[in-house]
Residue, then its C-alpha position, 0 to 999 in steps of 0.5 A: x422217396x428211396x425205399x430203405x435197404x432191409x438187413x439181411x438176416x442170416x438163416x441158421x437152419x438148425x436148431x440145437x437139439x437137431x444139429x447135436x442129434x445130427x452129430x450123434x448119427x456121424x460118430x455112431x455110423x462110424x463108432x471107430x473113427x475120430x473127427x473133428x468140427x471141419x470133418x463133421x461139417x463136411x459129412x453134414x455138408x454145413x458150409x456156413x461159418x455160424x454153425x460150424x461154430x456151432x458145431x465145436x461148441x457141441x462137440x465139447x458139450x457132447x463130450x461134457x455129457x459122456x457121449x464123446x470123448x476128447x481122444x486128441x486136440x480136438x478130435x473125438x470118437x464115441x464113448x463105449x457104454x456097451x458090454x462090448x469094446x475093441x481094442x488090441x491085445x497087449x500080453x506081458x512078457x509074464x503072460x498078463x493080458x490087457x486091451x489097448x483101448x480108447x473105449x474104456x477109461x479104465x484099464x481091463x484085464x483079460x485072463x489066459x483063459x479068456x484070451x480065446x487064442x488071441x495073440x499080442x497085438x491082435x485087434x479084437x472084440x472084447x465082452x466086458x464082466x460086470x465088475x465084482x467088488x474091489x476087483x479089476x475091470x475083467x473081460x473076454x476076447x469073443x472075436x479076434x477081428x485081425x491078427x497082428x502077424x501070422x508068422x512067428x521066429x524062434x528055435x526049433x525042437x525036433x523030437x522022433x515023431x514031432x517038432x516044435x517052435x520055441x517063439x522068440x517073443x516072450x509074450x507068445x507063451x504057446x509053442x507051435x505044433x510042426x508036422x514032421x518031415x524028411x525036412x524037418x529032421x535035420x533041423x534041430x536047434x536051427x532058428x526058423x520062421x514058422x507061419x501057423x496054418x491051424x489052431x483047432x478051438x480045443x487045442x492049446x498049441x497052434x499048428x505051423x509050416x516052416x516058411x523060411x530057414x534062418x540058420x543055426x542058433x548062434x549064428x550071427x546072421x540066423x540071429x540078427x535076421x531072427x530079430x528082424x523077423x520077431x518084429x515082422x520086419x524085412x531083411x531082403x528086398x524082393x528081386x522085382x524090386x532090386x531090378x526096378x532099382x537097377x534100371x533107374x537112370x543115373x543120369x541127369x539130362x541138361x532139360x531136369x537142370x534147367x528146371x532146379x536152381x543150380x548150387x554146383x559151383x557153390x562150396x557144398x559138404x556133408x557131414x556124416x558118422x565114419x561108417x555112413x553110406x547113404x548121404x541124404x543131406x549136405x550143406x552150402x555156404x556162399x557169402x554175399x554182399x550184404x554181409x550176410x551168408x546164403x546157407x542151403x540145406x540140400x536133401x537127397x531128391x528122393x521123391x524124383x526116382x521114386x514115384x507114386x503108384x510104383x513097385x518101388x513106392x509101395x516097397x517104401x511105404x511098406x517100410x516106411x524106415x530104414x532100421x538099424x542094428x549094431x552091425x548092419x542097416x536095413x535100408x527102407x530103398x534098394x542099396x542102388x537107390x541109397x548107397x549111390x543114386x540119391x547119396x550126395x557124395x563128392x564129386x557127382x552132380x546131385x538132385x536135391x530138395x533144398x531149403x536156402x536161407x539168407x542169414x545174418x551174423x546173428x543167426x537172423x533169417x532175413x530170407x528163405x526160399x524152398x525148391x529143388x536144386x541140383x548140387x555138386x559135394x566138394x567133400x565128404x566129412x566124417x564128424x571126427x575130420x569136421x570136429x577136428x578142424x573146429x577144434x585145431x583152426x585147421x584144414x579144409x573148408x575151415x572158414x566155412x566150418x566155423x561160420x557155421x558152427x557160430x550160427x549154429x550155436x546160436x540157434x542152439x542157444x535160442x532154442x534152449x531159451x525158447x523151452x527145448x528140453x536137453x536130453x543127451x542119452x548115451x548111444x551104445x556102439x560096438x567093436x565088431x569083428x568080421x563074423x559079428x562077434x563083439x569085441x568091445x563096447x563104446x560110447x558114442x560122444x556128441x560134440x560141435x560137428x554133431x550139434x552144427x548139423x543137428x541145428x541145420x536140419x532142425x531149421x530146415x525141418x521147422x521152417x518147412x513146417x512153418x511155411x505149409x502150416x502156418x495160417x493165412x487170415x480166414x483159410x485153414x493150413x494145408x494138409x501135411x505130414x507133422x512131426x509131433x511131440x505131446x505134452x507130458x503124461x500130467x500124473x508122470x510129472x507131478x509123481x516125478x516132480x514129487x519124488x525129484x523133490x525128495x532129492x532137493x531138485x525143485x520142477x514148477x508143474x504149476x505153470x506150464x511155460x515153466x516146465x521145460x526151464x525147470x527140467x532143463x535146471x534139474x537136468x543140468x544140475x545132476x551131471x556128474x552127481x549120483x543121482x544122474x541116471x536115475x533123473x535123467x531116466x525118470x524124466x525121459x519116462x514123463x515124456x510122451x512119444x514123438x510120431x507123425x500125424x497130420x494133425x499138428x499140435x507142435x512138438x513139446x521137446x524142441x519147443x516147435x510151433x511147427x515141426x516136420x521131417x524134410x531131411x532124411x528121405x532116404x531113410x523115412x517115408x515121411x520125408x518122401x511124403x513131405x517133399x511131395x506134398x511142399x511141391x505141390x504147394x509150391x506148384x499151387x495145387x489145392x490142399x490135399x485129402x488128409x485121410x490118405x496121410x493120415x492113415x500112413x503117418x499112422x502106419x510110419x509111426x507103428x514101423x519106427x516103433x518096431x524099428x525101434x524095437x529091433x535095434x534096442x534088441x539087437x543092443x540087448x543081444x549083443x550085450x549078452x554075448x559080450x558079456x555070457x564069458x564073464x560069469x563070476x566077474x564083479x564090477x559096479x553098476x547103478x540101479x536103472x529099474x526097479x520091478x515087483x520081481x527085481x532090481x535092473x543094474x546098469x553096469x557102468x563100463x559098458x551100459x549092459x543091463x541085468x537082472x537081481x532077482x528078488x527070488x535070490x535075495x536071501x538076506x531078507x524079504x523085500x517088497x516092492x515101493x513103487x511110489x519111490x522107485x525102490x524095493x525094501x527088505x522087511x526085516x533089516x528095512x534095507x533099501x535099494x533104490x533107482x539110481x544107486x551104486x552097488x557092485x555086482x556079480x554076473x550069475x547067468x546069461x541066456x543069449x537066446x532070451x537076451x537076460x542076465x542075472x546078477x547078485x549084489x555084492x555090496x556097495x562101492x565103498 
């Protein structure tokens, strides 16, 4: 008689209260660091799917009971409950100082006092007061743990026997203390760039050394590399790395062909702005048998000049983005690199990455294949040339264009349906003259040509995505670098939504899937009406920001599952990292550490924020400059920002932003109602609101703080 078979019990060798105690000691060794249940388990070496279960279920409970707290999908880090938290210093340009923290729920206000010579950005240790009735959170820097930058650019002062830096940054209220010297002396009124040496503990001003000279304040040169400088970015690269670029091989050898699909003979363009020298991306279009047409997206094979663990690698790590300014770009690789190496012009053979896909007449994607290539442009298409031959049936490569542009609106139209949410801002563009003085001021329209290419990267960046991110049955996606876009801020919304209602414009907060739809009708149906701006301003303000993480939770505003950044390489580091990684998949090595990405998704991120930053700057610079000889001129602008010190009027002509002081508003006392975006006069009750017309006349501009002030004149009749 067979002995019958005994069932295997599965062994839990946890119990509850020990695993929580276990989970506890990960995040307090590491009170900083975020993690998730695969990172916890890893540290407590748990293999077994049951209590890894186990695991996330704890983690929500932890976070419940206040000892974690929930910082992104999934992801934790412990709950401060000290007298001490770190956290960076974010100092207004008023002066204000408040921490920049995930450990305390609350805002908390540092003094000038207590700010003990941090400076905006610092990471610091901050001592939490004991909070006094009806008063804000309040605290005191007790340790600055890093500084956010050593150098600072701004005017120099120079007196008989001591100089001074005036700091660019408005938020750095000190001026900087320069020991005088033969050198020193002739450089008054010059924009410089001063490192600080000292700051004794009693001394209200640091002191500096000069490291660089700029030139002098005016000259457009000084100033656009000043700016770049504010911003800690680069403006030249240094002379180990232009050499390292200089003896790359331009040539291509028959064995690196063999090994890449080859597109040369296959009809291949670029579409690119007028003023564009670095061609990262073209597209080929081939008809098949089948009906259908073989599309490929080629992008610059970056990562195949530039290899890890090189000068030239940790030069665009370093970067991480090229950065633009109205009159110049500041490439993240060497011009030889950017302008000539890796640029798809016409006529040269070419090493791509591409994404080729088979795609019937109804934009249905039946095949896709990712690979390197090589290709061969047969033209190069400014979007004003490409537009003109959609719109005259007329020129080069038209069957092609148009083939295209059909496919293209076609996948425009479906992700609109699918809940991509419509935003078109107004990009500013400047008629500059040969020494860098604004002519004149336009705007950049966006046609057919535009959104033709904007739809071929948006596929090729999604599908890329997809392919790495998606999961298989029982196996976790490979780790990759994502572009993601948060949901919006919930209380921006729903304030948003309150006050569009006010309007008459109707957004269901209520159900999420109905969000982007009812944004999308409201945007729609202010074009061309009074209130434009202001919506349209409002609803960008709800929106979280886009970054990289590897860390995928979609991208809310292109309605992507799944979304990456393939297409510019020669511009983003992320794209480099994204191309190396998909080769790796795709030459089936396992899934990569996520830490190391992580941390630079984290630093590329922080580098397109302050590329950012400089080119807004930049715009604003300029602005003033073409507008300083128009002092006592009226013309008509809208209300774009309403503050406790004044009102913000975009003039409409030229998009050039300045100020209405509440201080020279003498007609009345008025209080600022910032629950509708307005400012009201006490006595008269008269009101100025976000989005409204008036005329005004430009008072004052400074170009050196980049301001102008305005008085209002009336309303446009």
């Amino acid at each position: 008689m067979s002995k019958k078979k005994s069932k295997k019990v599965k062994v839990i060798p946890y119990k509850k209260a020990d695993l929580k105690a276990d989970i506890l000691k990960v995040f307090f060794s590491n009170p900083s660091k975020l993690f998730n249940y695969k990172q916890i388990s890893g540290n407590l070496n748990v293999k077994d799917s049951g209590i890894k279960q186990l695991i996330t279920k704890l983690l929500i409970e932890l976070e419940q009971q206040g000892k974690l707290k929930e910082i992104s999908n999934g992801r934790y880090k412990l709950k401060s409950h000290g007298a001490y938290i770190v956290g960076k210093i974010n100092i207004s340009s008023k002066g204000s100082a408040v921490l920049d923290t995930d450990e305390s729920e609350e805002l908390v206000h540092i003094s000038q006092l207590n700010l003990r010579h941090a400076l905006n950005g610092d990471l610091v240790r901050v001592y939490i007061y004991a909070r006094r009735k009806h008063q804000p959170l309040e605290g005191e820097v007790i340790e600055i743990i890093q500084r956010a930058q050593s150098t600072f650019v701004g005017v120099l002062q120079v007196g008989k026997n001591f100089a001074f830096l005036i700091p660019a940054d408005r938020s750095f209220t000190n001026d900087i203390f320069i020991p005088i010297d033969k050198t020193t002396k002739g450089l008054d009124g010059y924009k410089v760039i001063v490192e600080i040496t000292d700051w004794p503990k009693r001394a209200k001003n640091p002191i500096g050394k000069i490291v660089e000279v700029l030139g002098e304040e005016g000259d457009n040169e000084a100033e656009m590399h000043a700016i770049l400088a504010e911003f800690n970015l680069p403006y030249k690269f240094p002379k180990s790395i232009l050499k390292d670029a200089e003896n790359i091989d331009e040539s291509i050898s028959k064995e690196e062909i063999k090994k890449r699909k080859d597109f040369r003979k296959t009809t291949t363009f670029t579409i690119d702005p007028l003023d564009a020298k670095d061609f990262d991306d073209a597209l080929s279009l081939k008809k098949l048998d089948n009906g259908n047409y073989e599309i490929g997206i080629h992008i610059a094979d970056v990562s195949h000049y530039v290899q890890p663990d090189t000068a030239l690698n940790n030069e665009a790590v370093t970067r991480a983005t090229s950065v633009y300014l109205v009159d110049r770009v500041v490439p993240m690789l060497p011009e030889k690199l950017s302008n000539k190496v890796c640029s798809l012009r016409p006529n040269e053979e070419k090493l791509c990455f591409s994404a080729v896909f088979e795609i019937n007449k109804e934009a249905e994607i039946k095949k896709q294949w990712f690979g390197r290539t090589v290709i061969n442009s047969d033209k190069r298409f400014t979007y004003e040339e490409a537009q003109e031959v959609l719109e005259t049936g007329k020129g080069t490569f038209v069957e092609e264009l148009n083939i295209l542009d059909d496919i293209a609106k076609k996948f425009r139209e479906q992700r609109f349906k699918d809940g991509a949410i419509s935003f078109e801002r107004t990009e500013v563009k400047f008629d500059i003259d040969d020494k860098g003085k604004p002519l004149g001021i336009y705007f950049k329209e966006t046609k057919d040509s535009n959104h033709l290419i904007e739809e071929f990267m948006l596929l090729a960046n999604k599908k890329v995505a997809e392919y790495i991110g998606k999961k298989e049955k029982d196996k976790t996606a490979k780790t990759f670098v994502y572009r993601i876009h948060d949901k919006p801020n919930q209380e921006k919304l729903i304030n948003f939504a309150k006050f569009a209602k006010k309007l008459g414009y109707k957004i269901n907060t209520n159900v999420p899937s109905k969000i982007s739809s009812s944004l999308n009708q409201v945007l729609k149906d202010v074009v061309g009406k009074g209130e434009q701006n202001m919506i349209e301003t409002l609803a960008v303000r709800t929106m979280a920001k886009a970054e990289y993480s590897t860390q995928n939770i979609g991208h809310y505003g292109l309605s992507f599952k799944h979304y990456t950044h393939f297409t510019s390489p020669i511009r983003r580091f992320p794209d480099v990292m994204v191309h190396r990684l998909l080769q790796m998949y795709l030459d089936g090595e396992k899934s990569q550490a996520s830490e190391k990405y992580e941390q630079l998704c984290k630093h590329s991120s922080d580098m397109e924020h302050l590329a950012s930053k400089a080119e807004r700057s930049s715009i604003k610079y300029k602005q003033v400059e073409f507008m300083q000889d128009k002092i006592g001129e009226v013309f008509t602008g809208v209300i774009s920002g309403v503050a406790e010190w004044g009102v913000y009027v975009e003039i409409e002509d030229n998009k050039c932003e300045g100020l209405v002081p509440l201080r020279d508003m003498l007609d009345d006392f008025y209080v600022f109602d910032q629950e509708n975006y307005r400012i009201i006069g006490k006595r008269n009750r008269k009101t100025y609101q976000l989005g409204d017309k008036l005329n005004i006349e430009i008072v004052r501009t400074n170009l050196q703080k980049k301001q102008m002030d305005f008085r209002i004149i009336g309303r446009p009749s």
